[in-house]
N, C-alpha and C positions, 0 to 999 in steps of 0.2 A: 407413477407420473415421472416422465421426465426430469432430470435435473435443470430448473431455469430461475430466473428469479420469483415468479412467481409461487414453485414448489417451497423456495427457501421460505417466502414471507408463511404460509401455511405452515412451516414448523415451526417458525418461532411464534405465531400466533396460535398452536397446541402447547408452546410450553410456557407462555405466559411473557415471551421478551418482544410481542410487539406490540404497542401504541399507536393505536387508531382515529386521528384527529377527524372529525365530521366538521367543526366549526368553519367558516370562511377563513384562509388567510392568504396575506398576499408576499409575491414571490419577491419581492425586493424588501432584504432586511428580516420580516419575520420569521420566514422560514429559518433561518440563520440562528434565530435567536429561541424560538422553541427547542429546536437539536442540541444549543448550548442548557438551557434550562434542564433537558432533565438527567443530561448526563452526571453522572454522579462520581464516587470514587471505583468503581467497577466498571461504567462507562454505559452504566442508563437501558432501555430498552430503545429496539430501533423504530421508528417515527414514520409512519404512513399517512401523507398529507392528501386527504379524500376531495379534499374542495377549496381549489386551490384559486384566487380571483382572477375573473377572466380567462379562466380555462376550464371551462365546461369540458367532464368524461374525461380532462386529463389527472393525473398524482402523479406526487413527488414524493420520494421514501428516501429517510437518510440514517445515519449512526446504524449499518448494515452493522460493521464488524468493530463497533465501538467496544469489544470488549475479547479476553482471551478465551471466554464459553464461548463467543456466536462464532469465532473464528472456527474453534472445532467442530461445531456444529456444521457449519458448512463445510468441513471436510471429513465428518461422520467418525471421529475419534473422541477418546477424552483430552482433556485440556494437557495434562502430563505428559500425554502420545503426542501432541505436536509435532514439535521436531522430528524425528522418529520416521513418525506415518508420512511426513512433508517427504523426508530422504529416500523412502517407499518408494512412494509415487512416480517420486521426480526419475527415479532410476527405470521405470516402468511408462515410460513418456506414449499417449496414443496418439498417434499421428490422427489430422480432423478427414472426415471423412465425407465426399459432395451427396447430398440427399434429394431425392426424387418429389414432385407434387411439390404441393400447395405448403409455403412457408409462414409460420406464426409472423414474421418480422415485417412480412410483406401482403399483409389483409388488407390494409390501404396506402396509396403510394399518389404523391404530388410529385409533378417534374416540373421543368422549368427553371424558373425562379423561385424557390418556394421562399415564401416569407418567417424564417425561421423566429423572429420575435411574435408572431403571430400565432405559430405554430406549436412553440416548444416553453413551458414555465420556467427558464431557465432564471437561477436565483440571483440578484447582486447581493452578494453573500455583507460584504462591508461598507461602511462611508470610507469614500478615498477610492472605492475601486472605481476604474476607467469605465467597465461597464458590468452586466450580467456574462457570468464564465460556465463552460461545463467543466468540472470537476473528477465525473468520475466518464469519461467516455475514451472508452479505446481504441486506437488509433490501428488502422489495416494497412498495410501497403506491401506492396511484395519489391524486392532487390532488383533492379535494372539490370542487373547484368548478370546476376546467379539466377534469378525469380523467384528466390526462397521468399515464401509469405511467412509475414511478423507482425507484432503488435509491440503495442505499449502504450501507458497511461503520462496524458500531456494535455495542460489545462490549456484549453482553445475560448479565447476572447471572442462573442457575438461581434458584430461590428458593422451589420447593415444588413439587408433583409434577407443574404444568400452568402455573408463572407463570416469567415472566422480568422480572428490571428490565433498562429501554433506555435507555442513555445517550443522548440525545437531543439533540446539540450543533450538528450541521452541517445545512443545507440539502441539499436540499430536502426530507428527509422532516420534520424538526424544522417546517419552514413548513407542513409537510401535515396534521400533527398538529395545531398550534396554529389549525388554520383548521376542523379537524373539530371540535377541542373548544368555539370558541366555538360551533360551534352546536349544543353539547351532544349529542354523536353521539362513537361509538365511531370507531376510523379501521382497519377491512380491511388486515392486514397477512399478509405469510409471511417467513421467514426459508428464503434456499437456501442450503444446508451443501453442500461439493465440489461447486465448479464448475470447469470447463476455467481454470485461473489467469489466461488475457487480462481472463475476464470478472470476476473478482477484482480485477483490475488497473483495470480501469473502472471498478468501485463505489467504487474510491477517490481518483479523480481528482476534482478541484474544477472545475464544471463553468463553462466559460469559454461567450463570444459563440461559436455556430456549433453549440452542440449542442443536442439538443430534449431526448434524453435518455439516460441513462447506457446501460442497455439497447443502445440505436444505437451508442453507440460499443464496447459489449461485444460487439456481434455482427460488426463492422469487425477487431477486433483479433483477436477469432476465426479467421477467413478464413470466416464462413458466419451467417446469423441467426438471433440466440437462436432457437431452439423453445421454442415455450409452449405449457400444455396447460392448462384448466380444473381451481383448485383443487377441493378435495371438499368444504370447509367454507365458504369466503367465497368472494367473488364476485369475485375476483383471476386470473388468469394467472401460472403460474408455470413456472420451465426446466424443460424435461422433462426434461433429461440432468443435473439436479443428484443426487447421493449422496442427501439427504433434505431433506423440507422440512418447515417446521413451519408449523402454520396457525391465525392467530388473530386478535383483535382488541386494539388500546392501547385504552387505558380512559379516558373524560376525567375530568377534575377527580377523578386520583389520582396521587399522588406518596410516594415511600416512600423509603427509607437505600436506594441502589444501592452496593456498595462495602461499605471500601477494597478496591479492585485495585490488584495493580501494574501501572501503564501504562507506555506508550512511553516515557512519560519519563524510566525508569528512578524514580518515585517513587509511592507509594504515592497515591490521590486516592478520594474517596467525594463522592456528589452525589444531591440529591433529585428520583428519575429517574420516568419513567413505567412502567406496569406493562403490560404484554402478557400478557394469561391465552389457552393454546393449545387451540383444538379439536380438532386434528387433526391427527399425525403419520402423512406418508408414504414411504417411499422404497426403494431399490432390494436385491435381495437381497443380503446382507454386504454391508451399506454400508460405506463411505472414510469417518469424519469429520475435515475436516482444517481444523489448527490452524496458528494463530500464534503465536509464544512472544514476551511483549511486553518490550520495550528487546532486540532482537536485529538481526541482519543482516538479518531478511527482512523486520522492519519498516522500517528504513531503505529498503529496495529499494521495497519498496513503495509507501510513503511519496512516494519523490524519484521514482523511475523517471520520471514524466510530467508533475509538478509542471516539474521541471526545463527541460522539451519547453515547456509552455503559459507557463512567465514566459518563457523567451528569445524566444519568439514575441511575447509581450506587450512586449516594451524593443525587440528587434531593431525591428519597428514605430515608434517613436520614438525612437531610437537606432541607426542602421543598423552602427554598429563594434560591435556586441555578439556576439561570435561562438559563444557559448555559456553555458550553465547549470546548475552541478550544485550538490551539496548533500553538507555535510562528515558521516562514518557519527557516527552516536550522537547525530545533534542533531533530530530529527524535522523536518528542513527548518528549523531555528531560524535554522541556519548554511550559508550559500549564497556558494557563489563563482561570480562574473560571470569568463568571459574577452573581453577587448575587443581591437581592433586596434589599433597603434602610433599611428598617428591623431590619438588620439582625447589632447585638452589635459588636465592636471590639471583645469582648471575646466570640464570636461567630465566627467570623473568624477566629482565633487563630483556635479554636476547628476546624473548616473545613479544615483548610491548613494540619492539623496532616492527617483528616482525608485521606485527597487524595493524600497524600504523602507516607503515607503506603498500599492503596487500588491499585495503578500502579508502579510495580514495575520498569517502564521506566522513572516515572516521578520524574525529580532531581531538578526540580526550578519552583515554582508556585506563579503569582501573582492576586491577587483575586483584582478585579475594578466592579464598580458600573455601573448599568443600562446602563447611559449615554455612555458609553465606547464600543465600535463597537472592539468586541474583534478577530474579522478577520481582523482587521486592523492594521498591527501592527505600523502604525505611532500613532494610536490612545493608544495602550496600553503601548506604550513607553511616550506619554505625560504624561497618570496620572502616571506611574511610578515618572518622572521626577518631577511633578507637587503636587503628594497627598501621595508621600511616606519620610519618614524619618527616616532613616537606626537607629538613637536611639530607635526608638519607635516600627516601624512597621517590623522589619525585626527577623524571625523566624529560628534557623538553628537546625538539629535533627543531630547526629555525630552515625556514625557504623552501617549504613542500608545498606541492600545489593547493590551491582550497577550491572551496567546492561555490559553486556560480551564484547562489541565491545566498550566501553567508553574506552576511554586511559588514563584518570584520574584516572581511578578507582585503587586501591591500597588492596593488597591482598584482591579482593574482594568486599571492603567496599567502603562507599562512605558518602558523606555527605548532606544532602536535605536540600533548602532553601524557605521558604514562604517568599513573599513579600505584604505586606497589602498595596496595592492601591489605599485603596477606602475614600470615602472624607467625612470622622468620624470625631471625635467621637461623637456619640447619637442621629445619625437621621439623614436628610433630611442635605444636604449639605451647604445651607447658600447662602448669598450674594457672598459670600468667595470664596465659588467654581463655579458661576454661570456661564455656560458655554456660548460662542455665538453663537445665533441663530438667525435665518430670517424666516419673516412670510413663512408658508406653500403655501400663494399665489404667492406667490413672485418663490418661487422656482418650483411650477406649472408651472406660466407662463415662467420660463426661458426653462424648458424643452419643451414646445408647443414649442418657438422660435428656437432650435438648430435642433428640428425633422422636424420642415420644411423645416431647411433651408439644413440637411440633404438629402432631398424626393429632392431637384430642381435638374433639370439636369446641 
């Protein structure tokens, strides 16, 4: 079968990580709050919403990649291959390719005015939010003046029976838009709802040196190239294998209240966004539409999953002791820990914290820890904090860098970046001082042989 969303929901429903709701529930608020109930410290099974109120033959499916297994699952590695297989791939980019016949996306199609509250169970995730958002849908548009087709994930507020407001923050589409409206022209857009989650995963990577466009790298992560099929209203290309797709045009020189939503941030933010009015909804019979629930596990997963991959790539390059890159849950990438090799001088760290503090412009507190430190853990990266830092000594702060838009700290703009030097210096190799506890490698063999069997007995 195919790589699409539906393939994915089938393997995690063989290996036991999906949750099949039959019960009624409805889209404003519950959905929100079952997704939070059952995630857990792992990050829960993902949540197939069968019956959903007032949406006869439609589902809602959320907490995809609420976790680092369904992540690799969806990109058919082990969880430890991550990184690794991501830099594979990404180097291996397949350009999406136009397909012939009858497309899954487009089995049934409304034009017009389509009534998208009518249409679509789109969730009000929070109290306070302005209205019902889509969450995980990605945005199509191709460049006015190069025509390179791109994507990216951009939460679009419902807002009457055929409009969306689009938060419009990040490149490249933000650059596509502003380049259509100077020359007072509308900008060809779709929005694809349920896609195979690699290709999710692409539209939210920040797209570094080596890629042409996010598309290529969605079809790489895949294991096969996007298929595209001719919208029915614009003049766009769109996945044939997504759930639904909406099709329409951003509107120039219009801006309206988008908002308040609650974001990733965990805080509420409202913004004067572009408006998107849809021609045309397409998609598949009983469509998936599936969500994000925002300040959750799968936005964090999301978020860092490949971010992580492209700066250690980016410092390991001028840095070569940089052994790794992750990102602390709850901080949308704000909070990033570097691990380095023994090597590497105090005043060499110094030098690296500047340097990754100015190379991601998300990243507002960074603590660099040593080999020994299991930096996806963050009981582990809170110890050496606790344990090998000393705020006289090892603590770096830089004043007046830009910050990042949905921070509520941030202050006309500016913001202030903090390094934390964690690692267990100064001039080498850590000592008696810092010598960590460990058990023979037999020892921990044999406890795992005793739990798997005693798992296997009936």
């Amino acid at each position: 079968m195919e790589a699409d969303l539906r393939s994915f929901l089938n393997d995690l429903n063989e290996k036991g990580e999906l949750l099949q709701v039959g019960e009624e529930v409805r889209p404003h608020f519950e959905i929100t709050a079952v997704l939070k109930e059952v995630l857990g410290e792992q990050g829960g099974p993902a949540v197939l919403f069968e019956n959903v109120g007032g949406y006869p033959g439609k589902k809602v499916v959320g907490n995809l990649l609420a976790s680092r297994h369904k992540l690799a699952l969806a990109l058919g590695c082990a969880v430890t291959e991550l990184r690794d297989v991501y830099l594979q791939k990404r180097a291996a980019a397949l350009a999406p390719e136009m397909v012939k016949g009858a497309a899954p996306c487009q089995e049934e199609i409304i034009s017009g005015e389509p009534d998208l509250p009518a249409l679509l169970p789109v969730p009000l995730f929070h109290q306070g939010d302005a209205g019902p958002y889509l969450t995980a849908g990605v945005l199509i548009a191709r460049d006015p003046i190069s025509g390179k087709l791109n994507s990216g994930i951009h939460r679009l507020q419902l807002k009457g029976t055929n409009r969306l407001g689009v938060f419009l923050a990040n490149p490249p589409l933000s650059d596509y838009f502003h380049r259509a409206e100077q020359q007072g022209k509308p900008l060809p857009a779709a929005v694809a709802l349920g896609l195979h989650p690699a290709e999710l995963l692409a539209a939210a990577v920040t797209i570094k040196q080596g890629l042409n466009s996010k598309l290529e790298l969605a079809g790489a992560l895949a294991g096969r190239p996007v298929p595209l099929v001719p919208a029915r209203s614009v003049d766009l290309p769109v996945p044939a294998l997504a759930e639904i797709i909406l099709e329409g045009e951003i509107l120039p020189g219009v801006r309206e209240k988008e908002g308040p939503f609650g974001e990733s941030s965990g805080y509420y933010f409202a913004a004067q966004s572009p408006v998107m009015e849809i021609r045309a909804v397409t998609f598949r019979r009983e469509p998936i539409l599936s969500v994000i629930p925002p300040w959750g596990i799968e936005t964090d997963i999301i978020l860092s999953a490949f971010s992580g991959a492209e700066l250690w790539q980016e410092l390991n390059k001028l840095v070569p002791e940089v052994l790794d890159v992750a990102f602390l849950p709850g901080s949308l990438t704000f909070q990033g820990v570097i691990q380095v090799a023994p090597t590497l001088s105090r005043r060499e760290v110094r030098r690296l914290i500047h340097l990754a503090l100015n190379l991601d412009r998300r990243l507002k507190h960074v603590v660099v820890v040593d080999e020994d430190v299991d930096i996806h853990s963050p009981r582990e990266v809170l110890w050496a904090l606790a344990t090998r830092f000393q705020g006289a000594e090892d603590l770096l702060c830089l004043h007046g860098l830009e910050g990042y838009v949905i921070d509520p700290s941030v202050k006309e703009g500016e913001t202030a970046k903090l390094g934390f030097d964690a690692t267990a210096r100064p001039g080498g190799p850590a000592g008696e001082r810092f010598r960590r506890l460990t058990l023979p490698r037999t020892a921990t063999a044999r406890a795992k042989e005793i739990l798997q069997r005693r798992q296997q007995q009936p």
